[in-house]
N, CA, C and O atoms as CSV, one atom per row, in Angstrom:
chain,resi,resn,atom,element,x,y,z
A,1,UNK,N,N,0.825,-1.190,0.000
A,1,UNK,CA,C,0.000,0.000,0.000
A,1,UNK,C,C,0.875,1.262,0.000
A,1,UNK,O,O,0.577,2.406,-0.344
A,2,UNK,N,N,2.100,0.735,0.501
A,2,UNK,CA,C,2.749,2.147,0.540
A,2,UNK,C,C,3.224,2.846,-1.243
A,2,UNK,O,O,3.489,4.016,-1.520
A,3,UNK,N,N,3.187,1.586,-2.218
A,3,UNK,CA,C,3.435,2.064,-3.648
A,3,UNK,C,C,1.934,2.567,-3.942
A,3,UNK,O,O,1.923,3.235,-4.976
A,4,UNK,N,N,0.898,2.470,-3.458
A,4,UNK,CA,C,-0.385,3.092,-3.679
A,4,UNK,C,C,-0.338,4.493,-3.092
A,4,UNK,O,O,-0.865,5.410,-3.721
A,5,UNK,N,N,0.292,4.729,-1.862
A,5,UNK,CA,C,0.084,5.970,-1.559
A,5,UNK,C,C,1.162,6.581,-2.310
A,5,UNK,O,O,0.601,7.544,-2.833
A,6,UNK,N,N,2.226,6.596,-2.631
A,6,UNK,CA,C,2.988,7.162,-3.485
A,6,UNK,C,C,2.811,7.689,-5.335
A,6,UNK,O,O,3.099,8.717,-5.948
A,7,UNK,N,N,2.066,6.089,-5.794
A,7,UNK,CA,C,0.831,6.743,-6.929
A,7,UNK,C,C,0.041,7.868,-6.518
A,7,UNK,O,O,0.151,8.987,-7.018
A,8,UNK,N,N,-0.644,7.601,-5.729
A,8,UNK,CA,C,-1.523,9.226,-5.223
A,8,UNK,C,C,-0.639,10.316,-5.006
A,8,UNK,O,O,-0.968,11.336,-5.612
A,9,UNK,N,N,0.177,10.378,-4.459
A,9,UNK,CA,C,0.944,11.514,-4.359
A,9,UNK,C,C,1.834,11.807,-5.095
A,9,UNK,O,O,1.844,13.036,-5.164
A,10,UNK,N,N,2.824,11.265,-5.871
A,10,UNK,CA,C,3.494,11.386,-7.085
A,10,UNK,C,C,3.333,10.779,-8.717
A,10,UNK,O,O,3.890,10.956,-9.800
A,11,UNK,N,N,2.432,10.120,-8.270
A,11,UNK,CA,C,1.525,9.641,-10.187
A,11,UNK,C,C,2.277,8.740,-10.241
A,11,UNK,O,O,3.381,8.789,-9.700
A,12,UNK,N,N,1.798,7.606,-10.979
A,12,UNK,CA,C,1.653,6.329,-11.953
A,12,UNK,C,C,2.905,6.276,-11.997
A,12,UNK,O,O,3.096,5.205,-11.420
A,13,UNK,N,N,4.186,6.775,-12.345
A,13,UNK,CA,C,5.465,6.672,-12.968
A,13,UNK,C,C,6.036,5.905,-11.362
A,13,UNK,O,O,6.341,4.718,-11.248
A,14,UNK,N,N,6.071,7.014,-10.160
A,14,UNK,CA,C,6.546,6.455,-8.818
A,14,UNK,C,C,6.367,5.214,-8.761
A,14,UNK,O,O,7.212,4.358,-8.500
A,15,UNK,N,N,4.548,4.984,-9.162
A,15,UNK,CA,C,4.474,3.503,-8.467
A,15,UNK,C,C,4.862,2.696,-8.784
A,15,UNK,O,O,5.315,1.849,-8.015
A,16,UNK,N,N,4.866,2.552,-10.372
A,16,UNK,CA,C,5.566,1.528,-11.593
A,16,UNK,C,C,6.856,1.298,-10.678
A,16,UNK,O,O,7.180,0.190,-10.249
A,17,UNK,N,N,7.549,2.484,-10.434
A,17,UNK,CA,C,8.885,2.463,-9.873
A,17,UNK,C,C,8.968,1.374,-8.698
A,17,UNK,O,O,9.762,0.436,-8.640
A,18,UNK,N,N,7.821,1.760,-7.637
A,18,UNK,CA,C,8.103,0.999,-6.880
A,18,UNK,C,C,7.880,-0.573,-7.016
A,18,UNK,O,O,8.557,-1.449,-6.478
A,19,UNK,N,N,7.176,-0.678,-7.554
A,19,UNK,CA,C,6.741,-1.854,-7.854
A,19,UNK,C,C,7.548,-2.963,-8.783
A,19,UNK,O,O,7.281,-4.160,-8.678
A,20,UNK,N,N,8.229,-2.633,-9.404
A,20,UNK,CA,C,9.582,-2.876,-9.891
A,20,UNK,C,C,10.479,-3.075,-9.024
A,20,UNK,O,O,11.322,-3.917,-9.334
A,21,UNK,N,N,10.586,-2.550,-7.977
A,21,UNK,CA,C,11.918,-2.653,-7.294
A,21,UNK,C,C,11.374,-3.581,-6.230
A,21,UNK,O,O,12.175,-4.224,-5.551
A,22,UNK,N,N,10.103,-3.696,-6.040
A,22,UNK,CA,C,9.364,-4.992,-4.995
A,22,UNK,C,C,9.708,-6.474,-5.903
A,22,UNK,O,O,9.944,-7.547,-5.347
A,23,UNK,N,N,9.681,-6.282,-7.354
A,23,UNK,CA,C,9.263,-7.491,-8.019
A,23,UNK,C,C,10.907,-7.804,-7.891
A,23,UNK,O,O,11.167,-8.950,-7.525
A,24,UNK,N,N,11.693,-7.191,-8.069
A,24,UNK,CA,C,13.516,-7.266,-8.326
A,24,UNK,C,C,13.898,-7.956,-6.514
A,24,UNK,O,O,14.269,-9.114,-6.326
A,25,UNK,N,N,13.817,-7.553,-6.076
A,25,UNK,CA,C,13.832,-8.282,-4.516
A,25,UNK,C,C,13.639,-9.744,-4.664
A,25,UNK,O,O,14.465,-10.644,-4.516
A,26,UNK,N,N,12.285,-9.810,-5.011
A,26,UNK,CA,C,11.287,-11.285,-5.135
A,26,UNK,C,C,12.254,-12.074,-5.908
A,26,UNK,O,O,12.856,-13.087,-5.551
A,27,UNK,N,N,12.298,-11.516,-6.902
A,27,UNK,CA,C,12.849,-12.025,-8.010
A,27,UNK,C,C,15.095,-12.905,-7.713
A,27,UNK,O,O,15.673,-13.843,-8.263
A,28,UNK,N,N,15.644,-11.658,-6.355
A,28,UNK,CA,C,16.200,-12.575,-6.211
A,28,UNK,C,C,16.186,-13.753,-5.370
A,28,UNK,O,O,16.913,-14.745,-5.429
A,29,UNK,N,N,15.001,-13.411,-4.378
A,29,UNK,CA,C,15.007,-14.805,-3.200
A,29,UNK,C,C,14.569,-15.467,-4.337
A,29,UNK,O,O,15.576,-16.060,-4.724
A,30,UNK,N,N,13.722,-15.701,-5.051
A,30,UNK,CA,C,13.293,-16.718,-5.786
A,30,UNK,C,C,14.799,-17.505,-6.643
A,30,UNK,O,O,14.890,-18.732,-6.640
A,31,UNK,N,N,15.245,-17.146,-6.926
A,31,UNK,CA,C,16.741,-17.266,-7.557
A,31,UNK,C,C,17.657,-17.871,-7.166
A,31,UNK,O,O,18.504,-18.529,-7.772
A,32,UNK,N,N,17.455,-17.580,-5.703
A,32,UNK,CA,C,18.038,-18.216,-4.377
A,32,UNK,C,C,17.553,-19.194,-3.669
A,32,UNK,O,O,17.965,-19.618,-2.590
A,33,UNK,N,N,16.146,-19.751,-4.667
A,33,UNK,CA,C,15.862,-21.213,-4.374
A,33,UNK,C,C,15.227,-21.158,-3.100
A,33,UNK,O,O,14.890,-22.258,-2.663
A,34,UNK,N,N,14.954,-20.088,-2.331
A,34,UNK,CA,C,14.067,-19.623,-1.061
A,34,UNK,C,C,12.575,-18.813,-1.253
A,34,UNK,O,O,12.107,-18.168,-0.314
A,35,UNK,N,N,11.928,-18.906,-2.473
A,35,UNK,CA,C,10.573,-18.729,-2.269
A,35,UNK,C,C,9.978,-19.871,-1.772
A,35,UNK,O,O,10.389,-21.032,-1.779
A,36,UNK,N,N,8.816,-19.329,-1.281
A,36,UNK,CA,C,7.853,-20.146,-0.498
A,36,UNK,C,C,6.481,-19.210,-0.440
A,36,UNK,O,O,6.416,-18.003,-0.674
A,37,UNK,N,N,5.445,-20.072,-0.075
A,37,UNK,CA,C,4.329,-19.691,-0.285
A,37,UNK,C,C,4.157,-18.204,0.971
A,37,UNK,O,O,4.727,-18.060,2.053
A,38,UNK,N,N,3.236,-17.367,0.329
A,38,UNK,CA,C,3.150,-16.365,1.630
A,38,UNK,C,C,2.601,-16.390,3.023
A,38,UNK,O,O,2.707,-15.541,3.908
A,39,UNK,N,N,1.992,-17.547,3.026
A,39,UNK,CA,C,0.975,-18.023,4.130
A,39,UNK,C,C,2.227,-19.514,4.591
A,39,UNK,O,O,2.325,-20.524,3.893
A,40,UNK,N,N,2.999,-19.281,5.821
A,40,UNK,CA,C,4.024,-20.355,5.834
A,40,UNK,C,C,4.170,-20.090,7.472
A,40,UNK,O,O,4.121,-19.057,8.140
A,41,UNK,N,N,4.435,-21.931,7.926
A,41,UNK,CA,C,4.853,-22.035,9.467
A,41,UNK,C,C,6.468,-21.403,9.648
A,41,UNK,O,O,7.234,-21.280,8.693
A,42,UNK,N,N,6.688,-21.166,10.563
A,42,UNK,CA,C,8.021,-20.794,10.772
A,42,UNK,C,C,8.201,-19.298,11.439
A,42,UNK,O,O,9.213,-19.041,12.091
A,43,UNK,N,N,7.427,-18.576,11.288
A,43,UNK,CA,C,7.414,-17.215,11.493
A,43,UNK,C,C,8.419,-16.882,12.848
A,43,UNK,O,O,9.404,-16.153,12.730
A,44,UNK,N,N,8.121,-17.371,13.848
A,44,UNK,CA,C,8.551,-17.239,15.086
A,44,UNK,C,C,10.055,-17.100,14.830
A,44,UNK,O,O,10.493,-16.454,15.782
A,45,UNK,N,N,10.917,-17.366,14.099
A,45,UNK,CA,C,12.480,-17.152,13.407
A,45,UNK,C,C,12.410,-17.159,12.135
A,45,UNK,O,O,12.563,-18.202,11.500
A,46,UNK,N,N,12.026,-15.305,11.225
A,46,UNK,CA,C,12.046,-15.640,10.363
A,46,UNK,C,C,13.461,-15.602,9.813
A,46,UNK,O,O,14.343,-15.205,10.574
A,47,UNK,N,N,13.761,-15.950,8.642
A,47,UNK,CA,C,15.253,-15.624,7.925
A,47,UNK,C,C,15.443,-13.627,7.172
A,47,UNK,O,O,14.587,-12.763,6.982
A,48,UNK,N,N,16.089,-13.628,7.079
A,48,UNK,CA,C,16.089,-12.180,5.488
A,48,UNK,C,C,15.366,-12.551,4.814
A,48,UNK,O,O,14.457,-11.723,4.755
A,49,UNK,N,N,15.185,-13.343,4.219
A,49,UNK,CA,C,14.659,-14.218,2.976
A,49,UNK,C,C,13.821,-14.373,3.287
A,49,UNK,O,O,13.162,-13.923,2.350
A,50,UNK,N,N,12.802,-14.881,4.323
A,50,UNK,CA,C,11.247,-14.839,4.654
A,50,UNK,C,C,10.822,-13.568,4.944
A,50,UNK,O,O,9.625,-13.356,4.752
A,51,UNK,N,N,11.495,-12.675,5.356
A,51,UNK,CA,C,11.007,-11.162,5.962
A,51,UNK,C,C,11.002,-10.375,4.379
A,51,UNK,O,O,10.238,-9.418,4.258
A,52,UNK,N,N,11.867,-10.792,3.167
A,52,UNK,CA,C,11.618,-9.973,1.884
A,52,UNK,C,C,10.479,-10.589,1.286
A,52,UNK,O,O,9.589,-9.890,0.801
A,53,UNK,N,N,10.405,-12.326,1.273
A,53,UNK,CA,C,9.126,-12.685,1.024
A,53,UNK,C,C,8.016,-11.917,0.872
A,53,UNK,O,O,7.434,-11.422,-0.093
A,54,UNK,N,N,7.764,-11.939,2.731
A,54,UNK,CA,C,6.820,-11.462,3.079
A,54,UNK,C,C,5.932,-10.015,2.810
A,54,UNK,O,O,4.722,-9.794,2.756
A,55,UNK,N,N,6.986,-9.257,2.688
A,55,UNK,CA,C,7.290,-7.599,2.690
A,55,UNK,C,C,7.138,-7.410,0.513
A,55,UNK,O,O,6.249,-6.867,-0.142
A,56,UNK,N,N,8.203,-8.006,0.116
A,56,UNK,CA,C,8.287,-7.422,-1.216
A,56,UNK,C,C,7.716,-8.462,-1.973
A,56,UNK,O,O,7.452,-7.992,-3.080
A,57,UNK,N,N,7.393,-9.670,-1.910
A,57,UNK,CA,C,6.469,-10.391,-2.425
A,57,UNK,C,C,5.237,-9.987,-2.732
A,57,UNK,O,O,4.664,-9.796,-3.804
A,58,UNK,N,N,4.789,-9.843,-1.125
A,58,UNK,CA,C,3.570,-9.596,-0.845
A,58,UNK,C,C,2.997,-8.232,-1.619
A,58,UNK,O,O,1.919,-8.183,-2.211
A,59,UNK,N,N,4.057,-7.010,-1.471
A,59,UNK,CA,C,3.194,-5.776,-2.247
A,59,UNK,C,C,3.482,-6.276,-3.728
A,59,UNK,O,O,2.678,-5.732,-4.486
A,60,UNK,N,N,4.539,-7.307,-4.545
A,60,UNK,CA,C,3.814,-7.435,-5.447
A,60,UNK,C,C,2.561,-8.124,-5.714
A,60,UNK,O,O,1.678,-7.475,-6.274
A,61,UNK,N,N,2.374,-9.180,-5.443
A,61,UNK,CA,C,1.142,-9.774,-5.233
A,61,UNK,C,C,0.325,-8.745,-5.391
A,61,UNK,O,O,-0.181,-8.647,-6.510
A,62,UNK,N,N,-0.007,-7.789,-4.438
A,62,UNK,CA,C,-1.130,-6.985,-4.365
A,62,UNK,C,C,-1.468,-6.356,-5.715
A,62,UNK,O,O,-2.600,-6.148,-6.152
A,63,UNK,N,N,-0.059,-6.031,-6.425
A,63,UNK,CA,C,0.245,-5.136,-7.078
A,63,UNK,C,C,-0.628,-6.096,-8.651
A,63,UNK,O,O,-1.379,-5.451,-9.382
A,64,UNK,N,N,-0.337,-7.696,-8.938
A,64,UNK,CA,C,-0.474,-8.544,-9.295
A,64,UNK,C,C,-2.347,-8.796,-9.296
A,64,UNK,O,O,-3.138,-8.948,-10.228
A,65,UNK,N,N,-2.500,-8.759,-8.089
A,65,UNK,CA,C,-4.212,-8.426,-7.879
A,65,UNK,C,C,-5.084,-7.412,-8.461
A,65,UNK,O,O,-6.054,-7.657,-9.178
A,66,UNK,N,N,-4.660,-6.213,-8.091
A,66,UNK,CA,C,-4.840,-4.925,-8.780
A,66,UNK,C,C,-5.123,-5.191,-10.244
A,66,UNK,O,O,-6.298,-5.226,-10.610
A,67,UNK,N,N,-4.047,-5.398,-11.190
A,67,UNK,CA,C,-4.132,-6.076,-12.034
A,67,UNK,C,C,-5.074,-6.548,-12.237
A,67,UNK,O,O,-5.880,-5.872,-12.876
A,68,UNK,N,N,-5.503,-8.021,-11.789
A,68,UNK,CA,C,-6.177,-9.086,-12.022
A,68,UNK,C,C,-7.471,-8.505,-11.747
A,68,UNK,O,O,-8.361,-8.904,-12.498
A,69,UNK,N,N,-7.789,-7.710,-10.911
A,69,UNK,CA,C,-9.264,-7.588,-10.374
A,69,UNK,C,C,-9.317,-6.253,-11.446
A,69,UNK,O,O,-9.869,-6.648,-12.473
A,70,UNK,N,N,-9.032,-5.170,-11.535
A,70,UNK,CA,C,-8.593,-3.931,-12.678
A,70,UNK,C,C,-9.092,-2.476,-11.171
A,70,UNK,O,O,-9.159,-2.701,-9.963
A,71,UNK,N,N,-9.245,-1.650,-11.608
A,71,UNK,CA,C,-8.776,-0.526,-10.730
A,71,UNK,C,C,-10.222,-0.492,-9.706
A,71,UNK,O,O,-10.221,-0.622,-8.482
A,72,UNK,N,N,-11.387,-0.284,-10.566
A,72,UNK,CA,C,-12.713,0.053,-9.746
A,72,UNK,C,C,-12.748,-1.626,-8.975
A,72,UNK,O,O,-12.987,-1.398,-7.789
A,73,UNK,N,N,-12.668,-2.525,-9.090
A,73,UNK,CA,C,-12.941,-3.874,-8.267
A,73,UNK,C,C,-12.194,-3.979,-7.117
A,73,UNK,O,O,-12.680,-4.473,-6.099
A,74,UNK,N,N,-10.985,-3.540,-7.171
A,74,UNK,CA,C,-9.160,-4.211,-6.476
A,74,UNK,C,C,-9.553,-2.675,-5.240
A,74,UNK,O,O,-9.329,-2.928,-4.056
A,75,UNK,N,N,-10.028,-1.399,-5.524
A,75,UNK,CA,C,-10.442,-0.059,-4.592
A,75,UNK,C,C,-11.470,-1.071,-3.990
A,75,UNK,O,O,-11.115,-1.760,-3.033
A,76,UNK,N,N,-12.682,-1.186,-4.489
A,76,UNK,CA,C,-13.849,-1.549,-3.692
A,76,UNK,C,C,-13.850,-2.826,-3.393
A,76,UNK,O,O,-14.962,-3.110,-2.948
A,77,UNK,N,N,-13.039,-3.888,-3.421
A,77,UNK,CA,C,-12.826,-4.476,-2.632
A,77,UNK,C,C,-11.557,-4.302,-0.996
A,77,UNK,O,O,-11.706,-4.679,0.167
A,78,UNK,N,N,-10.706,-3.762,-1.510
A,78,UNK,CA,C,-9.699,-2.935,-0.409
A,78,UNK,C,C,-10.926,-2.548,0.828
A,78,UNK,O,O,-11.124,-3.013,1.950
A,79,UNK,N,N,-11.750,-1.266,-0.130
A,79,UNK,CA,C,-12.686,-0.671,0.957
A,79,UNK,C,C,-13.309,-1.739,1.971
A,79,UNK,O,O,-13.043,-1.689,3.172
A,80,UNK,N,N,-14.090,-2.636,1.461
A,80,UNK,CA,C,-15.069,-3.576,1.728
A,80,UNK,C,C,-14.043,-4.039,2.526
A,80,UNK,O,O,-14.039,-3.360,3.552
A,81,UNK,N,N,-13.005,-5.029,2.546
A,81,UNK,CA,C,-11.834,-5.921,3.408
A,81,UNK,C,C,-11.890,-4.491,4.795
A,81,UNK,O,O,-12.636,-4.573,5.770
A,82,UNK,N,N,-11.060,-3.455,4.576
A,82,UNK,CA,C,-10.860,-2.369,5.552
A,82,UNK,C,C,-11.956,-2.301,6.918
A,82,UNK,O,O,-11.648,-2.440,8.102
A,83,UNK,N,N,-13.256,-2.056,6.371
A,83,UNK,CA,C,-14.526,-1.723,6.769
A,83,UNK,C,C,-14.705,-3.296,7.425
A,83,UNK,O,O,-14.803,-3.505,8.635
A,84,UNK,N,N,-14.716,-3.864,6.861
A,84,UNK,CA,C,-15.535,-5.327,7.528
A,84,UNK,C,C,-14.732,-5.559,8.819
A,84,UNK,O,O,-15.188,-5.789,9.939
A,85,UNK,N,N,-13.366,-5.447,8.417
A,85,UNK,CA,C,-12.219,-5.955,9.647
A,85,UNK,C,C,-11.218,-5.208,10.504
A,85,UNK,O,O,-10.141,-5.560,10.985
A,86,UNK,N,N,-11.998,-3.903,10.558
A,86,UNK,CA,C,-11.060,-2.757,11.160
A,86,UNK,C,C,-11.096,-3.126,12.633
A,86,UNK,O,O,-12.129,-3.100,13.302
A,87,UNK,N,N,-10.087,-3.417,13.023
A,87,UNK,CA,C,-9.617,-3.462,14.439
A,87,UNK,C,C,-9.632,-4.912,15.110
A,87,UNK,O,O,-9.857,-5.001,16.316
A,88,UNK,N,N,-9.399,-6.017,14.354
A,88,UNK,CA,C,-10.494,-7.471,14.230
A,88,UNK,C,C,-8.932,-8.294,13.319
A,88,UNK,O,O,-8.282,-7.877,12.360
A,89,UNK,N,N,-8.792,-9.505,14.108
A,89,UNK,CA,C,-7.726,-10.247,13.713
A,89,UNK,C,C,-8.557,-10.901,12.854
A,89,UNK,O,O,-9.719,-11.269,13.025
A,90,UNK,N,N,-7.183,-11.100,11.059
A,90,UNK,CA,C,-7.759,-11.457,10.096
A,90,UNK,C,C,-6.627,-12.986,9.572
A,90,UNK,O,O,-5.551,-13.287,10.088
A,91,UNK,N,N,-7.143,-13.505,8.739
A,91,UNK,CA,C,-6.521,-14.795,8.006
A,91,UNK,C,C,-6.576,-13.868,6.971
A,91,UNK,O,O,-7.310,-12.882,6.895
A,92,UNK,N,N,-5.410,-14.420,5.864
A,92,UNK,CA,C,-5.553,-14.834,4.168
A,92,UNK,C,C,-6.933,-14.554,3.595
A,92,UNK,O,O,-7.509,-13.629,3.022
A,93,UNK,N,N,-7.243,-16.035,4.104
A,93,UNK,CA,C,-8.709,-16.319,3.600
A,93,UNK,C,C,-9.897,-15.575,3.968
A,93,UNK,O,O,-11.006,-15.698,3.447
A,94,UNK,N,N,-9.462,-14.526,5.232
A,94,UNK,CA,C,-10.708,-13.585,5.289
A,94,UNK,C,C,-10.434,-12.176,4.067
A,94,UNK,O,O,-11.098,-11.254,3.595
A,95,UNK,N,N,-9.368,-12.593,3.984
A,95,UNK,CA,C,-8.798,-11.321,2.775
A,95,UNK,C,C,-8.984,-11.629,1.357
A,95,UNK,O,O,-9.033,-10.795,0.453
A,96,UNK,N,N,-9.066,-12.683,1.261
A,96,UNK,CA,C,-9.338,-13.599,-0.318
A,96,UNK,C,C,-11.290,-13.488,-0.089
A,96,UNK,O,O,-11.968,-12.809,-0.860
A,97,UNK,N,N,-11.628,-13.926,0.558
A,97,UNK,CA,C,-13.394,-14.028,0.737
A,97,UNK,C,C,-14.129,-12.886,0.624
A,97,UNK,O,O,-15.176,-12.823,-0.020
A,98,UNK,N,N,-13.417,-11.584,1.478
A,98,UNK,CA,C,-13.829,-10.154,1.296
A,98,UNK,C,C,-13.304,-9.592,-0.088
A,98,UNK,O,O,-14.126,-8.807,-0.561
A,99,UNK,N,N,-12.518,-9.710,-0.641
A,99,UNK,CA,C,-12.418,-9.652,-2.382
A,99,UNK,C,C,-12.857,-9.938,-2.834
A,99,UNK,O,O,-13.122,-9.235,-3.809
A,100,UNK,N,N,-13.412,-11.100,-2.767
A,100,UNK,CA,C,-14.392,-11.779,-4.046
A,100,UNK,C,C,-15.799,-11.404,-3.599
A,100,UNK,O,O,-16.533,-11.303,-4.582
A,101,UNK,N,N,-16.426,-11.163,-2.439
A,101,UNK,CA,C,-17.269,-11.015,-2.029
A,101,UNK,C,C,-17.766,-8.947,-2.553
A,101,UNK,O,O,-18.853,-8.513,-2.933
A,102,UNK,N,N,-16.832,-8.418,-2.395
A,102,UNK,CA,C,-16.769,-7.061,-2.906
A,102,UNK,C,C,-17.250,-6.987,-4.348
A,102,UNK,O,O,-18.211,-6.314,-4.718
A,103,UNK,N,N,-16.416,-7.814,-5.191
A,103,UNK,CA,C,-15.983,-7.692,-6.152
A,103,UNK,C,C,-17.300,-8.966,-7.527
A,103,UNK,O,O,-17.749,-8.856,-8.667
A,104,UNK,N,N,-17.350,-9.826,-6.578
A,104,UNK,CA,C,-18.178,-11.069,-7.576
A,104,UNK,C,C,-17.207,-11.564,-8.223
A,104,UNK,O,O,-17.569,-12.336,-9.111
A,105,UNK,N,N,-16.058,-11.411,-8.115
A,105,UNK,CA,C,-15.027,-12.469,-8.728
A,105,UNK,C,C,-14.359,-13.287,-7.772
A,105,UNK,O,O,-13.909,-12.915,-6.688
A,106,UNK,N,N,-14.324,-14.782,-8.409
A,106,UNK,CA,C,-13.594,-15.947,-7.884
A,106,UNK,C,C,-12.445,-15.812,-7.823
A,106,UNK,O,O,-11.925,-15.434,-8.873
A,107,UNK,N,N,-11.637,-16.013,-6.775
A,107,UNK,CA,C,-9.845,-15.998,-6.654
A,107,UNK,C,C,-9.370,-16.672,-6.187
A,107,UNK,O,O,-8.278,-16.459,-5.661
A,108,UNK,N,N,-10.089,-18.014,-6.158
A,108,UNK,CA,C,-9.258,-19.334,-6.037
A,108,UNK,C,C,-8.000,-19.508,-6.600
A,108,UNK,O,O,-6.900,-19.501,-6.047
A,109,UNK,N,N,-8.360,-19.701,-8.023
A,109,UNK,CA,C,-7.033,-19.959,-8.796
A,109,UNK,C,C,-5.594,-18.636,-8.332
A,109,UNK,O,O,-4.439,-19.036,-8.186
A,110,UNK,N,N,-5.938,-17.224,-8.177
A,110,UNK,CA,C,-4.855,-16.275,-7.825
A,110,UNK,C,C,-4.549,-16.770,-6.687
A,110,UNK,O,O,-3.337,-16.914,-6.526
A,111,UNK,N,N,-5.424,-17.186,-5.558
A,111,UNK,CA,C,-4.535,-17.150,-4.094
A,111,UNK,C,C,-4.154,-18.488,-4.421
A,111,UNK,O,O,-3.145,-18.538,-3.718
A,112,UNK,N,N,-4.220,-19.679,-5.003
A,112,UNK,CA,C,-3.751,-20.898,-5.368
A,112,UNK,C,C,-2.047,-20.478,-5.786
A,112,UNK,O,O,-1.002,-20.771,-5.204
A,113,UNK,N,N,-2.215,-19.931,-6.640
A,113,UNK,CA,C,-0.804,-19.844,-7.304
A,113,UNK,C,C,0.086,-18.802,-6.368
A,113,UNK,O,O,1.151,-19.245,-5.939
A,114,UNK,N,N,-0.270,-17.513,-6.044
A,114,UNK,CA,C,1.005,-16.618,-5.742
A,114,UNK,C,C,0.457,-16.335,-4.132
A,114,UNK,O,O,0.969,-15.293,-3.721
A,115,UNK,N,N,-0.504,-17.017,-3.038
A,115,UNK,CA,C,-0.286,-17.177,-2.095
A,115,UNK,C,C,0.217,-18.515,-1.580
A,115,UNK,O,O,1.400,-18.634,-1.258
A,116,UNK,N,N,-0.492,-19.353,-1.506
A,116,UNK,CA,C,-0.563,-20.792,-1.073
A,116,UNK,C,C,0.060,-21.822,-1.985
A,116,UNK,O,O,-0.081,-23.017,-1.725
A,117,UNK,N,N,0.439,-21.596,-2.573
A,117,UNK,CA,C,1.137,-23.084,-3.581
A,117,UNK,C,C,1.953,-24.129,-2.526
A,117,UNK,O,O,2.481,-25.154,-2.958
């Protein structure tokens, strides 16, 4: 979210930027034969490599979603997730259910592949 607030405040070019430099991270743990799914036991000691996972994976993913859902769906579902669970411990799957539920699109197959594999 933080390459979202930076789109808002410095336009489309920033975020591309950032978002690039989230995917280049990913891109070397993956390289390094240390990706793993984003939803993973171990937390309690994570490595570098699980903490970039987590961190630069993850905003691509989002970034990846956005995408997939397109601009008016990927906002009003954000909203809808925000609102339903403000202040309220959440799972994955309450974050995958409130998307599709926002939105009327299925995201099995997305959280299949670039959360949970």
């Amino acid at each position: 979210m933080s390459a979202a607030y930076n789109e808002h405040r410095f336009g489309r070019k920033k975020y591309l930027e950032n978002i690039k430099a989230f995917r280049e991270v990913y891109e070397k743990v993956k390289a390094k034969g240390a990706d793993k799914p984003l939803v993973f036991d171990g937390w309690s000691n994570p490595s570098q490599d699980d903490r970039n996972l987590v961190y630069f994976k993850g905003a691509y993913v989002l970034h990846l979603l956005r995408e997939e859902l397109g601009e008016e769906d990927f906002w009003k579902g954000i909203r809808y997730y925000s609102r339903q669970y403000f202040g309220k411990p959440v799972t994955t799957l309450d974050f995958q259910q409130a998307m599709e539920k926002a939105t009327g699109q299925g995201l099995k197959e997305f959280f299949a592949k670039w959360i949970d594999y």
